[in-house]
N, C-alpha and C positions, 0 to 999 in steps of 0.2 A: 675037404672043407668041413670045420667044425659046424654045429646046429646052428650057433648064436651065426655063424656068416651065413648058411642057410637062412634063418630068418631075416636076416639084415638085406639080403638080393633078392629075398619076396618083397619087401616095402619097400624097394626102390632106390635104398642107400646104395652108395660105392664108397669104400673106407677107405682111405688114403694111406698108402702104405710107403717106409722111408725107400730108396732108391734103390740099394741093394737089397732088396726082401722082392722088390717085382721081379718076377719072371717071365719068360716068353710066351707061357700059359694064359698066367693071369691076364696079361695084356692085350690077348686073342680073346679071352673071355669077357670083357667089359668095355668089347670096343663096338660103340655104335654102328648099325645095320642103317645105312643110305634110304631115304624114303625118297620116292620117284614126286617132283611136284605134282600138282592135278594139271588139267586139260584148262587151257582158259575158258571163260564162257563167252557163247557165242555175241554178247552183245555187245563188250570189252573188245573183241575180235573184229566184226564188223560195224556195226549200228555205229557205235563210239564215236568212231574217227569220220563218220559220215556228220553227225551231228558239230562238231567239232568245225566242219569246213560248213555249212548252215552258218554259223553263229559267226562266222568269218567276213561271209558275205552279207549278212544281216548288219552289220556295225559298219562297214565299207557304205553301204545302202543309206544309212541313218547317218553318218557324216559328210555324204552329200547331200541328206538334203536337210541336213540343219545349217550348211555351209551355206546355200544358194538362199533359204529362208534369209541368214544375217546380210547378202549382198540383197536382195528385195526389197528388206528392210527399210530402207531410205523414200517416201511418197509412192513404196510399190515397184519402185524400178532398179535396175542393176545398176550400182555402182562405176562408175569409167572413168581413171584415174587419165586426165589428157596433159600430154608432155610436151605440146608447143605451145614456146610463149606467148606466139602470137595468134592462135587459135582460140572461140571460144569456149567458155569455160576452164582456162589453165587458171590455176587459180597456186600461190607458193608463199609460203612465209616469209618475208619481210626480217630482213639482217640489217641489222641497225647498223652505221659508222663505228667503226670501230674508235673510242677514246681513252683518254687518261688525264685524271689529274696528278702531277706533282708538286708534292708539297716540299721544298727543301727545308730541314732542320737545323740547326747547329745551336749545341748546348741548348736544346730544349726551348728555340726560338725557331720563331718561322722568319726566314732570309728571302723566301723567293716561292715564288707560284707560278707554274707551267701550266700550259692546257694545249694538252696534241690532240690530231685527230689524226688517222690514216686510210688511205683509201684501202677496199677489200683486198685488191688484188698487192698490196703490199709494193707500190709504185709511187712512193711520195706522199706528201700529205701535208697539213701545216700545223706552227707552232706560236702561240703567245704568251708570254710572259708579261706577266703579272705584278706588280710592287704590294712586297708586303704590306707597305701603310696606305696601301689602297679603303676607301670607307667600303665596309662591307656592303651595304646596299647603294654603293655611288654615292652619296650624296653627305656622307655625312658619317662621325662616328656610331657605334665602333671602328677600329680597325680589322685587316681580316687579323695581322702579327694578331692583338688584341682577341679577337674571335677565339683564335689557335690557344690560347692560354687558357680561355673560358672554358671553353667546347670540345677542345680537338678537333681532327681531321673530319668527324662529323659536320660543325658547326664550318668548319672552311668549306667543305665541300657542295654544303649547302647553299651558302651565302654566292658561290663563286658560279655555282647552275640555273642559280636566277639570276644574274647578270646576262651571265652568256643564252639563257635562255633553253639550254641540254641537261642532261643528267651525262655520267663516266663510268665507264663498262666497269673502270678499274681504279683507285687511289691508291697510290705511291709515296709515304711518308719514305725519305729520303736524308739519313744524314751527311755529316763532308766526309767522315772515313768510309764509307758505305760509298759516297760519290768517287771519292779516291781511287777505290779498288776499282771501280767501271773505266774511269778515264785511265786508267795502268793500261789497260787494255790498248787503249788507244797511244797511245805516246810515243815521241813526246808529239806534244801540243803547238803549231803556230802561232805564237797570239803579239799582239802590238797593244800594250800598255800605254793609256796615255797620258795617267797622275801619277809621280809615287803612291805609294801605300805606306803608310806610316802607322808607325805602332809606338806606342809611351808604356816606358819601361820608368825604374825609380829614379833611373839619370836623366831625365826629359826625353823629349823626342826621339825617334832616329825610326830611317827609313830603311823599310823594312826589304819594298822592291821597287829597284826604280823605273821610271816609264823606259819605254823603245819596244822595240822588238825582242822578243826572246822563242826560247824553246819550253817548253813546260813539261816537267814532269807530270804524270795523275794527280799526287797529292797534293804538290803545290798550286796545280791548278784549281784542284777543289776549294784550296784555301783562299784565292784569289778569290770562286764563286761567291765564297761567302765573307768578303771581308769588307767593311764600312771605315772609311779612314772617322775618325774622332770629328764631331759634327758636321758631316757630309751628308748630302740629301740623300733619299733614298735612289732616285731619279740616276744619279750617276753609278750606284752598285748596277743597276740593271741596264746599263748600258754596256758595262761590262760585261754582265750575264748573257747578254745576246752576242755577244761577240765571242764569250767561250763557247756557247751553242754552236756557234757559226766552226769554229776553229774544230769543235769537238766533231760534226757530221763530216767536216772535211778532210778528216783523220778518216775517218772511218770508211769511208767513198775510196781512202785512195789506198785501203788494207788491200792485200791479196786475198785474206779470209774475212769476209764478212762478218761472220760468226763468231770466228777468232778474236776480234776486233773488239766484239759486243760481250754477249754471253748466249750457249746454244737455247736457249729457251722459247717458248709461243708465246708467254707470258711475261707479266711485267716490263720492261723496259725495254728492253732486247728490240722486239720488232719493231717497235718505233724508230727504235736507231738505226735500223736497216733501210726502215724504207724510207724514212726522208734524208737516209745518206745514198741510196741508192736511185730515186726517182726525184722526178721537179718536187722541191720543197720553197716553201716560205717560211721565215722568221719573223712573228712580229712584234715589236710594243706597242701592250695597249698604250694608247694615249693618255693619257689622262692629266691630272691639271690640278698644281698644289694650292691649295689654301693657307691659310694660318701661318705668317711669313715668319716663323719660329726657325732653330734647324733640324726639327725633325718635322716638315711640315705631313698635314695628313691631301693625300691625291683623292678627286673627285672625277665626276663623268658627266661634261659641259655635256652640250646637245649634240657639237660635232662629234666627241668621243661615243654618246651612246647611239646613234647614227651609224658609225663606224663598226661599233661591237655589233649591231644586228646583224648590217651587209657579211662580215666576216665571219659571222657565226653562220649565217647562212649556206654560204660558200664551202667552211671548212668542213657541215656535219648534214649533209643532204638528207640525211634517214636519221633523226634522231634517239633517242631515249627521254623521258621528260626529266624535270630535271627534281632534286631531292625535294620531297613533299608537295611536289605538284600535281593532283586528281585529277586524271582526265580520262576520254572514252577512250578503251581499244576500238581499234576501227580494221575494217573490211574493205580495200578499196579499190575497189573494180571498173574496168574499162567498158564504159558501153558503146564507143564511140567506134574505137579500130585505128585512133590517130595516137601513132609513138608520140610525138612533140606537145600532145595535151593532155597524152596520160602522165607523162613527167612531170608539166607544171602543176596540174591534180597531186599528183604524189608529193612533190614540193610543200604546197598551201596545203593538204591536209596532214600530213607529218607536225607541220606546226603546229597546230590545234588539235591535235588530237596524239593517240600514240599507237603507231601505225603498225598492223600485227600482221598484215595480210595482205596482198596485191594480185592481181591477176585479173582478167576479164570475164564480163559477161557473159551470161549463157546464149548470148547472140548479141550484134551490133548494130547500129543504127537505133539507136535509143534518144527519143526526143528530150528526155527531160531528166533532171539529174534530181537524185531521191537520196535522202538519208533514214532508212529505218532502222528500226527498233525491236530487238528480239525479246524482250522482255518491257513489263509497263512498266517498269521501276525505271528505267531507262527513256523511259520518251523524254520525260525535260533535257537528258542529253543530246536527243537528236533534233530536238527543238531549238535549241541554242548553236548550234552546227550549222544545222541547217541554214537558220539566219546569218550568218558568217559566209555562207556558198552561195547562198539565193538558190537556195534545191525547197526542192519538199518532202514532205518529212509523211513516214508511209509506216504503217504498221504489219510487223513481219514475226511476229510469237511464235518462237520455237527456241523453249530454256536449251538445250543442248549447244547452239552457237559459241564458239569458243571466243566473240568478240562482243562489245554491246551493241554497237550499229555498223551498217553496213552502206556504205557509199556507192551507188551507180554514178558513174559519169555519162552525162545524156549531153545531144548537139545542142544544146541550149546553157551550157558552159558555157562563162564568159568572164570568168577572175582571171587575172593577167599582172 
């Protein structure tokens, strides 16, 4: 080995040499010598892994009892989640009626107005329709048609929830090819026609379908839904309308596939057509009563009609919603009594007046007097005004966390009926 490599392997260098220049020598000469590891130390060895299962059980220790802190939490005492209904304290959220409104469209006109309700267990339910030139508030212009042009399906939906006195889980703008494709489903159609339907074309008149009995395809029945002969009241389209209803759940009742029949969906339309083609349904027309002896008169709501709409709103939507832009308390409303048959009618009459988040019983029974409080002061005039409406009394119960604004006891001293 020359000097210059001599000194080059005192400072630590290895010079890299091409492939054929290394030898069996050199390669024995520059080949690192194995250093043995050290010995672990003892505290890595034992201590470690002991501290390790400490700090194991120390965090197992501190998440019981930040656990049992958060159940304590509530007046000092343990939480107890109770699972019979009819036991005190079961206390459960409150599931509104299921509803809908339909609004049918054609070319950018409102034709018809539906309002379903269906019971939870999806076993029937009922249906009223609506006449477009109904006065939005009963009594007088606008129309809703008229509304729908102003407002849209907002301003319909509104107008149509203070009538009936609800709000709708769901709104359904609906046009006739949109209609079309659902009744396909169903087809054909039995329906009994009982005007022609006449259409004016640039050669005069001619009828387009004549009365009797037929069979219906979807489309043309959709077209039937929405067609007005040439100065016809409104009164007579929706006599029709109820009768496609009628033809259309009896299609569907007598499918082999329900679903088939409909469309697979929870939503939208679907389950409404199931369950009042599959359980007791009713169909109804509102009543109502034309004014302005024109031929497009506009429909109003005598006494017997709004009479009418209460009882049937009542009947069709047991657990309401309120209905658009109406303010009212969430409520709490609990049995202090232990009698099924007068915590129903309680839940009935307060559902009305109020908007019912909560149901369940008291933290015990036999409760003399029936109380409306108030978890917050900002809220006392609401259970002031309640209260009056029940013949209860009205009690102060301050704690912001209640997820409702007052909270109803029902006491033996109940006596609305």
């Amino acid at each position: 080995m020359s000097p210059a490599d001599t000194e080059a392997h005192d400072e630590g260098e290895i010079q890299l040499d091409t492939v054929d220049e290394r030898s069996t020598t050199s390669r024995r000469r520059w080949r690192k010598r194995r250093v043995p590891a050290p010995k672990a130390n003892p505290f890595w060895r034992f201590i470690f892994p002991i501290v390790l299962v400490g700090l194991a059980v120390a965090s197992f220790q501190l998440w019981r009892t930040g656990t049992k802190a958060v159940l304590d939490s509530t007046d000092g005492t343990v939480v107890e989640v109770v699972s019979d209904p009819d036991a005190p304290g079961y206390q459960a959220f409150a599931v509104p009626t299921p509803t809908m409104l339909t609004l049918h469209i054609d070319d950018g006109e409102l034709v018809g107005v539906t309002v379903l309700a269906r019971t939870l267990l999806d076993s029937g339910g009922q249906l009223v329709l609506v006449s477009a030139d109904l006065a939005a508030d009963g009594e007088g212009d606008p129309t809703l048609a008229e509304v729908y042009v102003a407002e849209g399906a907002p301003g319909v939906e509104r107008s149509v929830g203070a009538l009936f006195g609800f709000g709708f889980l769901e709104v359904l703008e609906i046009d006739t090819v949109s209609l079309g494709r659902l009744l396909e489903l169903a087809e054909p159609l039995a329906f009994n026609l009982l005007d022609d339907l006449i259409s004016i074309d640039a050669d005069g008149t001619e009828v387009w379908m004549e009365r009797g009995g037929t069979l219906l395809d979807g489309d043309v029945a959709a077209d039937v839904y929405r067609w007005r002969n040439p100065g016809e009241v409104d009164a007579n389209r929706n006599e029709r309308q109820v009768d496609l209803w009628e033809s259309w759940l009896a299609s569907v009742a007598a499918a082999d596939d329900l679903v088939a029949a409909t469309l697979p969906f929870d939503d939208g339309l679907s389950p409404y057509l199931r369950a009042l083609a599959s359980g007791q349904s009713d169909i109804q027309l509102l009543p109502a009563v034309p004014i302005d002896g024109g031929s497009a008169p506009t429909y109003v709501l005598d006494d017997n009609a709004t009479t009418w709409l209460a009882e049937i709103a009542d009947r069709m939507v047991p657990l309401p919603i309120p209905a658009p832009g109406v303010d009212v308390a969430t409520v709490r409303l609990l049995d202090g009594i232990g009698d099924h048959a007068v915590a129903r009618e309680a839940r009935a009459v307060v559902a009305r007046l109020s908007e019912l988040v909560i149901v369940g019983n008291a933290a015990e029974f036999g409760l003399a007097t029936t109380t409306v409080a108030y978890h917050d002061e900002a809220s006392a005039s609401l259970a002031e005004a309640l209260a009056a409406q029940l013949n209860a009394e009205v009690a102060a119960d301050l704690r912001l966390d209640e997820p409702v604004d007052l909270t109803v006891t029902i006491g033996n001293d109940w006596e609305i009926s």
